[in-house]
C-alpha positions in Angstrom: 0.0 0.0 0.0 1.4 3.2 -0.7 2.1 5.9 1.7 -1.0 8.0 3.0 -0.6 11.5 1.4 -0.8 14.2 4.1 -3.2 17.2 3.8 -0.5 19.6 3.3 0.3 17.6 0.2 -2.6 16.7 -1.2 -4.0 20.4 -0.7 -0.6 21.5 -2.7 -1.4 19.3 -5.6 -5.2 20.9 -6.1 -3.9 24.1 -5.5 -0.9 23.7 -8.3 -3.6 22.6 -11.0 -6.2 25.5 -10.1 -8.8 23.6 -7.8 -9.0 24.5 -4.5 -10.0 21.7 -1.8 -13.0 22.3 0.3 -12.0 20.5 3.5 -10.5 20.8 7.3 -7.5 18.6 7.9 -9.6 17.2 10.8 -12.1 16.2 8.4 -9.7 14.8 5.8 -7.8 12.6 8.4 -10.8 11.0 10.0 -12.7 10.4 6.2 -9.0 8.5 5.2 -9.7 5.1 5.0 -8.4 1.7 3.0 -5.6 5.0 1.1 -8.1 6.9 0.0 -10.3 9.9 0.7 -13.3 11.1 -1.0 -12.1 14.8 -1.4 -14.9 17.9 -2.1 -13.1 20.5 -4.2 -13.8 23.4 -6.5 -12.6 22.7 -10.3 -10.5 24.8 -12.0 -13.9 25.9 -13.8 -16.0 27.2 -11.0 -18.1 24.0 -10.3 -17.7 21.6 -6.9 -17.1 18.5 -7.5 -16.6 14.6 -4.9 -13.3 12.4 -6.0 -11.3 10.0 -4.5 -8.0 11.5 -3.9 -5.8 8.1 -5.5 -7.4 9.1 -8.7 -6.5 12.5 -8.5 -3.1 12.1 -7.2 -3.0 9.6 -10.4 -3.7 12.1 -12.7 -1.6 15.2 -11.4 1.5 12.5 -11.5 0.5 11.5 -15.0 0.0 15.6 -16.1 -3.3 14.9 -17.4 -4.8 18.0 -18.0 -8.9 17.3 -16.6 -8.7 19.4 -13.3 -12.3 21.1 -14.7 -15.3 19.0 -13.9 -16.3 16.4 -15.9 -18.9 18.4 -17.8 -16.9 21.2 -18.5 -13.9 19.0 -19.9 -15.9 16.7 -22.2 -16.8 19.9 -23.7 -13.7 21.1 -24.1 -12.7 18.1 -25.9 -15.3 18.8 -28.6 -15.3 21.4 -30.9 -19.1 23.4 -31.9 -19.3 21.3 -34.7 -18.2 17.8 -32.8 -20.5 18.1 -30.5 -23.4 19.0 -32.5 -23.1 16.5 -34.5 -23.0 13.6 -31.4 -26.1 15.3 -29.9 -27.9 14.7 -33.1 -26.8 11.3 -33.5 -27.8 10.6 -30.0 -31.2 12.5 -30.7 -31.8 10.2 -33.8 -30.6 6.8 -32.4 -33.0 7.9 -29.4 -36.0 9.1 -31.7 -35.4 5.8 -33.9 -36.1 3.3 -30.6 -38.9 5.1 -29.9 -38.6 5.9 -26.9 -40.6 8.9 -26.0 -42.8 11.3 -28.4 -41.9 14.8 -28.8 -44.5 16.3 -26.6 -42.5 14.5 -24.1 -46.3 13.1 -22.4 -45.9 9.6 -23.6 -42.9 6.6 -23.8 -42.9 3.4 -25.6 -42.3 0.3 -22.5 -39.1 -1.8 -24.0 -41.0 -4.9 -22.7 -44.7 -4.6 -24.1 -44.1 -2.0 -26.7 -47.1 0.2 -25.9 -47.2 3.7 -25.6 -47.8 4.9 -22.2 -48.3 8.3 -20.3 -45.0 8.9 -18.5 -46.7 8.6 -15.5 -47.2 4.9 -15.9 -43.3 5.1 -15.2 -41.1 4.8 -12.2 -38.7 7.6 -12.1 -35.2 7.3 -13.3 -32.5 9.9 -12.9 -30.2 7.8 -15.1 -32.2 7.7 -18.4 -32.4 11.0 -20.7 -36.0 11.3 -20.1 -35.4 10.9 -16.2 -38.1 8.0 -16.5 -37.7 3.6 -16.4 -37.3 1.7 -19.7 -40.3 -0.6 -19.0 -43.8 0.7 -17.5 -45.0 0.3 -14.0 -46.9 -2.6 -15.2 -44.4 -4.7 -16.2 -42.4 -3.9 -13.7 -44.4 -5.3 -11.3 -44.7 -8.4 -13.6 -41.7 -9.4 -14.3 -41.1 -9.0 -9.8 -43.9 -11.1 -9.8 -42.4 -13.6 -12.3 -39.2 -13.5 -10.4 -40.5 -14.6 -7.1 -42.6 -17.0 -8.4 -39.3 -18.4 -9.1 -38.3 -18.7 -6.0 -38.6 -21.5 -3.5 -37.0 -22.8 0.0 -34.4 -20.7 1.3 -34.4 -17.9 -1.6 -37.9 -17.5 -0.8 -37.4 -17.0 3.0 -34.7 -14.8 2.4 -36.6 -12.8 -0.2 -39.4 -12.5 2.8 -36.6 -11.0 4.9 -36.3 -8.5 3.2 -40.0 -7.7 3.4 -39.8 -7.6 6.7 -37.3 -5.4 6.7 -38.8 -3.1 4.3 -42.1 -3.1 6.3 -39.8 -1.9 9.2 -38.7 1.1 7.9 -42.4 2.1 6.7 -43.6 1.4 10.4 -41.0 3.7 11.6 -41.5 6.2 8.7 -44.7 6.3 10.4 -44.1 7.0 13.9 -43.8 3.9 14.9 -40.9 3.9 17.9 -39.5 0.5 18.7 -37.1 -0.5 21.6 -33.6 -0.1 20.9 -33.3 -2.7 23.1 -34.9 -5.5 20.4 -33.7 -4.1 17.5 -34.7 -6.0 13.8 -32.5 -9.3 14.0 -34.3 -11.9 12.3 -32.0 -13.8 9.7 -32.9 -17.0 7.6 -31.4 -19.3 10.6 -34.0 -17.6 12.9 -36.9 -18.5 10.4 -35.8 -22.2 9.7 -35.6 -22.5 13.2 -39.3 -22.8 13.3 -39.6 -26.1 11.2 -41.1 -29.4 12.6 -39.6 -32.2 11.5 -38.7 -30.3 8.3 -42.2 -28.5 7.5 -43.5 -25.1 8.6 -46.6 -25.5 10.9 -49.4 -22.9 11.0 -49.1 -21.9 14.5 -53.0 -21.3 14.3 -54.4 -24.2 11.9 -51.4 -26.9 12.2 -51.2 -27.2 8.4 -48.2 -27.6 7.1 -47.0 -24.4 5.3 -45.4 -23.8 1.6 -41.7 -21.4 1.3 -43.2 -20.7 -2.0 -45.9 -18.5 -4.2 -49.0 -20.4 -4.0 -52.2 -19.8 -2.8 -52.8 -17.8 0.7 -54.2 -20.6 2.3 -50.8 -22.4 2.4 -48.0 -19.5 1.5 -45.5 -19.0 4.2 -45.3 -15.4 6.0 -43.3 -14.1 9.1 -46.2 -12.9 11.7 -45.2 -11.1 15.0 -46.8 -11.8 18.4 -46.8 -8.2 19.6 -47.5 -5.2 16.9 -45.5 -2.7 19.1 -42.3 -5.2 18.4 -40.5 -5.8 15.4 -39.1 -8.6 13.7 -36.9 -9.8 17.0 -35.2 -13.2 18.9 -33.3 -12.7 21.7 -30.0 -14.2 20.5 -27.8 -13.7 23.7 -28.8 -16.8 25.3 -30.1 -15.4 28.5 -33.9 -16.1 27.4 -36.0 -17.6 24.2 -37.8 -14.8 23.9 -39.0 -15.1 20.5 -41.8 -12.3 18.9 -41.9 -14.4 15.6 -44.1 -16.5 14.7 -45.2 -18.7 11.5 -48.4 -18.6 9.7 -50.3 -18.5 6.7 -50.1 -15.2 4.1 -54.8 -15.1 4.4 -54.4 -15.3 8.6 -51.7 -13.1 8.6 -54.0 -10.3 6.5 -56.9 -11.0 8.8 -55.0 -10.4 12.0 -53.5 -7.4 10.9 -52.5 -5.0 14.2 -53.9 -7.4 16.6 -52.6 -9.1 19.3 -52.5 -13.1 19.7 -55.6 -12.8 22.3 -57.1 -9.9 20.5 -57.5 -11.5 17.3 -58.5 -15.1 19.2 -61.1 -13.1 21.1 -62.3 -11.8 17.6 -62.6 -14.9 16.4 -64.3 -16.3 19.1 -66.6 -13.1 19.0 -67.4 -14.3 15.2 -68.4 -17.9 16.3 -70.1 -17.5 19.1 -72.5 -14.6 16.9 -72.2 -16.3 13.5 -72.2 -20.1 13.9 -74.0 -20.1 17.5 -70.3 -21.8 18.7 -70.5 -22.3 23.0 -67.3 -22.1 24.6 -65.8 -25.3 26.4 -66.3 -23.9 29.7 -70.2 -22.9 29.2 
């Protein structure tokens, strides 16, 4: 590894090619890391610009001459005439695809080939039109597709990382959790659960599917206690556990409830509904 470039130096070397480093030597030393340091400057042209400092020590050794930002030196190294030219052949290769109408209101989806308004579109800040290649639509198919795919431990893993995702919506919500349980629940945790192999419906007993099929049988990730996330006590002390493994339909029904809240709703239903007497009446 080569030897860690002090500030002194490495604010020398942007000052000798015209850029001027926007940083404290405190903040340079503690953001070195691994020989490298992401370094905000001003370029020789005006405009701030976030590099690592290996490539721009690289590139003052090698007398390159790019200390402008990357915009501004592309179009230095076309002349009027070179670069109208590539904008039009990029405009023409664009136009010939298809890819969105002049009125800018509408875009052709790569996948079904239907014109679309661009609001049927995910945003995209790395495509000219700052829209996705393929419409909402089939988008969500083809995510569809691909976890219908999946089965066994790619499934779990892929449900992981729902519950994860449902985790951060909670909190986006206001939802305050202990940050004493924080979200630990890894594929180990959930295989944990099996019986002789299967996963058992802690509310039916059926024997539960790691795959897409019907809601009946489809394994999801419940937890006992709403005001608790995804969490197993992993220190040994206790087998406190607030996971639990049920069905995808009895997981929708019981929603924000509680393990005796939703029982005592469902003994509410039964006793109205199917004139069901409870074992101690």
């Amino acid at each position: 590894m080569s030897k860690k470039k002090t500030y002194v130096e490495i604010s020398e070397m942007f000052d000798g090619t015209g850029c001027t480093l926007l940083m404290t030597e405190d903040e340079y030393n503690s953001n070195y890391k691994n020989g490298n340091c992401y370094c905000p400057y001003q370029a020789a042209c005006g405009h701030k610009e976030l590099e690592r400092t290996y490539y721009f020590v690289r590139r003052a050794l090698m007398e390159v001459k790019r200390y402008n930002c990357l915009l501004c030196y592309r179009k230095s190294c076309m002349t009027s005439v070179v670069r109208g030219a590539a904008k039009s052949k990029w405009d023409a290769l664009y136009e010939k695809n298809n890819r969105i109408n002049q009125n800018g209101h509408e875009k052709k989806c790569c996948n079904c080939n239907i014109w679309k308004q661009v609001h049927g579109y995910h945003k995209d800040q790395r495509t000219k039109d700052g829209y996705g290649t393929c419409c909402k639509e089939c988008y969500k198919k083809m995510n569809k597709d691909r976890m219908n795919n999946l089965v066994g431990d790619d499934f779990v893993k892929k449900l992981l990382q729902g519950c994860k995702s449902s985790h951060k919506t909670r909190e986006g919500r206001g939802v305050i959790y202990s940050e004493d349980e924080p979200l630990n629940y890894e594929l180990e945790d959930v295989n944990n659960h099996k019986v002789d192999g299967e996963f058992i419906d802690v509310n039916t007993g059926k024997v539960l599917r790691a795959c897409v099929c019907d809601h009946k049988e489809q394994l999801s990730l419940d937890r006992k206690s709403q005001k608790r996330t995804y969490y197993k006590d992993k220190s040994g002390k206790t087998t406190e556990d607030n996971c639990q493994t049920t069905s995808v339909r009895i997981n929708m029904m019981k929603m924000d409830l509680t393990d005796d809240e939703f029982l005592e709703t469902i003994k509410e239903i039964g006793i109205y509904r199917l004139g069901m007497k409870l074992p101690n009446e």
